[in-house]
C-alpha positions in Angstrom: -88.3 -37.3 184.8 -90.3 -38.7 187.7 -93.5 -36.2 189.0 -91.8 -35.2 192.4 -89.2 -33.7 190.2 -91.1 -31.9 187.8 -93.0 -30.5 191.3 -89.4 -29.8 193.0 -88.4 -28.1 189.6 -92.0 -26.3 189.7 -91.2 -25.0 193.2 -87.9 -23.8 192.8 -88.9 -21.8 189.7 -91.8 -20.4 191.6 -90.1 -19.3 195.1 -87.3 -17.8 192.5 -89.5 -15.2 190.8 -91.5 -14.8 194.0 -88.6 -14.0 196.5 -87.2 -11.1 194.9 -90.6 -9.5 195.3 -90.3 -9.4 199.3 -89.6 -6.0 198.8 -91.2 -3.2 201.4 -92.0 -1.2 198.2 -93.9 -4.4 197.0 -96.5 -4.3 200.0 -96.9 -0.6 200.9 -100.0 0.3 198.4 -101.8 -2.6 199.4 -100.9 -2.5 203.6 -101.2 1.6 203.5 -104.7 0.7 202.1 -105.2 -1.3 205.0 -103.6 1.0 207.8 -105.9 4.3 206.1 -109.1 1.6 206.5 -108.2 0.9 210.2 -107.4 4.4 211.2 -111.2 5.1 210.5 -112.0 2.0 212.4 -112.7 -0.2 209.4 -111.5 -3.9 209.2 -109.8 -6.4 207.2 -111.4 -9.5 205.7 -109.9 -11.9 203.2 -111.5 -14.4 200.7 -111.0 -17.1 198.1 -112.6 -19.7 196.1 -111.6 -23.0 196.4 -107.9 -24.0 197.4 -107.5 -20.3 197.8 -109.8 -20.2 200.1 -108.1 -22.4 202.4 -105.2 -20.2 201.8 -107.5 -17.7 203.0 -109.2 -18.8 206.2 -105.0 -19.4 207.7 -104.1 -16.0 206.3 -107.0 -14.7 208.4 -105.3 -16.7 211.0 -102.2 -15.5 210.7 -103.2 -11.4 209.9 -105.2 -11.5 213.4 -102.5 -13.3 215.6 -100.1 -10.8 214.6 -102.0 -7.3 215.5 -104.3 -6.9 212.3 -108.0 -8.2 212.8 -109.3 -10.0 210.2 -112.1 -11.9 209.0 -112.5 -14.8 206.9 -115.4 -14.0 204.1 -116.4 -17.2 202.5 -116.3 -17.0 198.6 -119.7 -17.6 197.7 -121.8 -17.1 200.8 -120.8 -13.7 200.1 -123.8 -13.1 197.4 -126.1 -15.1 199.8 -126.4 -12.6 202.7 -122.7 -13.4 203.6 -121.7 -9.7 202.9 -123.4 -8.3 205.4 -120.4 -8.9 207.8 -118.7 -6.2 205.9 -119.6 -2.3 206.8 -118.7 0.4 203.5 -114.5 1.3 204.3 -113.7 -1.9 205.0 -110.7 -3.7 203.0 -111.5 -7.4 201.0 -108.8 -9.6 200.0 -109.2 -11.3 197.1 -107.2 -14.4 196.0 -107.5 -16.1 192.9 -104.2 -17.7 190.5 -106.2 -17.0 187.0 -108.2 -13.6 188.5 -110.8 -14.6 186.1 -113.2 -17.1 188.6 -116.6 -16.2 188.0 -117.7 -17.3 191.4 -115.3 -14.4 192.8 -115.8 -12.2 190.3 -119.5 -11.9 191.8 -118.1 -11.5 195.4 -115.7 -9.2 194.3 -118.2 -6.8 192.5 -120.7 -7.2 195.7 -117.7 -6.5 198.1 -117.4 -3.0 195.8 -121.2 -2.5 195.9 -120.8 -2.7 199.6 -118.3 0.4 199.6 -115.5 -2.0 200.4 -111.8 -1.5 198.8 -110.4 -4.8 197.3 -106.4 -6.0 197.2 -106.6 -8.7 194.7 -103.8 -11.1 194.7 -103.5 -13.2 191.5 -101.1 -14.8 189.3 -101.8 -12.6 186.4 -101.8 -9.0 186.6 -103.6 -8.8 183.2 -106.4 -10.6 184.7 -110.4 -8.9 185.4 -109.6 -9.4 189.4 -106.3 -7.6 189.3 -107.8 -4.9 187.2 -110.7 -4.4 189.2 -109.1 -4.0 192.4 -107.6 -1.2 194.3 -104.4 -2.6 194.5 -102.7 -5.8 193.7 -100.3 -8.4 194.7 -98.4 -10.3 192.4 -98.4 -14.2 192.8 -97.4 -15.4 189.5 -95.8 -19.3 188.8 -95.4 -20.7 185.4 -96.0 -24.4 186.2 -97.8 -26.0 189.1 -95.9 -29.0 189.1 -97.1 -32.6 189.6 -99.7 -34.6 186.9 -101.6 -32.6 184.4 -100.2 -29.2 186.1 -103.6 -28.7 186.9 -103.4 -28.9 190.7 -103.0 -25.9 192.7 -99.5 -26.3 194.5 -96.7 -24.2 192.8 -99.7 -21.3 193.1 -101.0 -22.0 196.5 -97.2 -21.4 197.8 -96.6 -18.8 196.4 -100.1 -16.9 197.4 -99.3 -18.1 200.5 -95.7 -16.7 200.5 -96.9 -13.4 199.2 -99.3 -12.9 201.9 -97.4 -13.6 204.8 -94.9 -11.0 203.7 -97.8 -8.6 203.7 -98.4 -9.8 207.4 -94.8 -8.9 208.1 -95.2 -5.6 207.0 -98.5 -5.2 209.1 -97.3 -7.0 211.8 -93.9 -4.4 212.5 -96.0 -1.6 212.0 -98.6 -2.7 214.8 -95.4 -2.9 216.6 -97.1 -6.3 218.9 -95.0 -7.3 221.7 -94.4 -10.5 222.6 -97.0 -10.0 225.6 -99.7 -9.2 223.1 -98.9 -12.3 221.1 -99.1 -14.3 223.7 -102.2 -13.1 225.0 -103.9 -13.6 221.6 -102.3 -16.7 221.7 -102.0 -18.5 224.9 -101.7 -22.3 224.1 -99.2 -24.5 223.0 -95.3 -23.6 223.1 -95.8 -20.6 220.7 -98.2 -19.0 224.2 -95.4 -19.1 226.2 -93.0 -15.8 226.9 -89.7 -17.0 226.7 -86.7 -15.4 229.0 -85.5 -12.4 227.6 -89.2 -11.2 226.9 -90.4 -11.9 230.4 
């Protein structure tokens, strides 16, 4: 069997066990964590170490586009002064496939110190991260796919996947029009208000 297979068999596998978990029920702990943090003006920030964190600065991205404000933390800065972005109520993100990276497992125990909450998402809800959080998203894949299945990819999807139904959620409760999205942003084809919403 040639790589691309194994990662197109990796893929399918993963988006099987993850769809089903687009469920409303899935995302209310974590977003109602959220929604109680912002109702006493308290903001979002999201973080990850490595490929995660990649997965993390477009989540960001995504989050704040949509109506929910959010800050990209950088994984490790956050022991070397980078926590001081964050004020005690706010709400961390946390993304990590094994929920056991030492490197987080320091920003996730500073992020607490700092009275933050924490939504871990991880692959493994056994894991310290997933444990140690206030809530937690699911993300789990039983091969990466590709050489070695050492890569991040199957896992990286599926964190991704995870989150942006979280954003969904967010997103319909903020209730943004299409004005709103527009003005947040204006550029390209996306920053332009189409007929019916004009």
């Amino acid at each position: 069997m040639s790589s691309l297979q194994v990662f197109a068999d990796a893929v399918r596998a993963a988006m099987d066990n993850a769809l089903p978990l687009l469920e409303e029920t899935t995302f209310l702990p974590a977003a109602q964590l959220i929604w109680d943090a912002q109702a006493q003006g308290n903001r979002l920030h999201i973080t990850g170490i490595g490929k995660p964190a990649h997965v993390a600065a477009y989540m960001a991205s995504l989050f704040s586009s949509t109506g929910t404000p959010t800050y990209f933390l950088h994984g490790t800065e956050a022991v070397h002064g980078s926590c001081g972005q964050l004020t005690a109520g706010d709400v961390v993100i946390c993304i990590s496939n094994s929920g056991e990276t030492a490197e987080l497992k320091a920003t996730a125990i500073a992020v607490r110190n700092n009275g933050c909450k924490v939504i871990a998402v991880t692959g493994n809800p056994e894991s310290w991260l997933a444990k140690f959080a206030d809530e937690h998203l699911c993300a789990a894949v039983t091969d990466e796919g590709g050489p070695l299945n050492r890569a991040p990819r199957a896992s990286i999807l599926v964190e991704t996947l995870v989150l942006q139904g979280l954003s969904v959620l967010l997103q319909e409760r903020r209730a943004i029009t299409p004005q709103e999205y527009v003005q947040r942003h204006p550029g390209g084809s996306l920053g332009q208000l189409r007929d019916h919403e004009k």
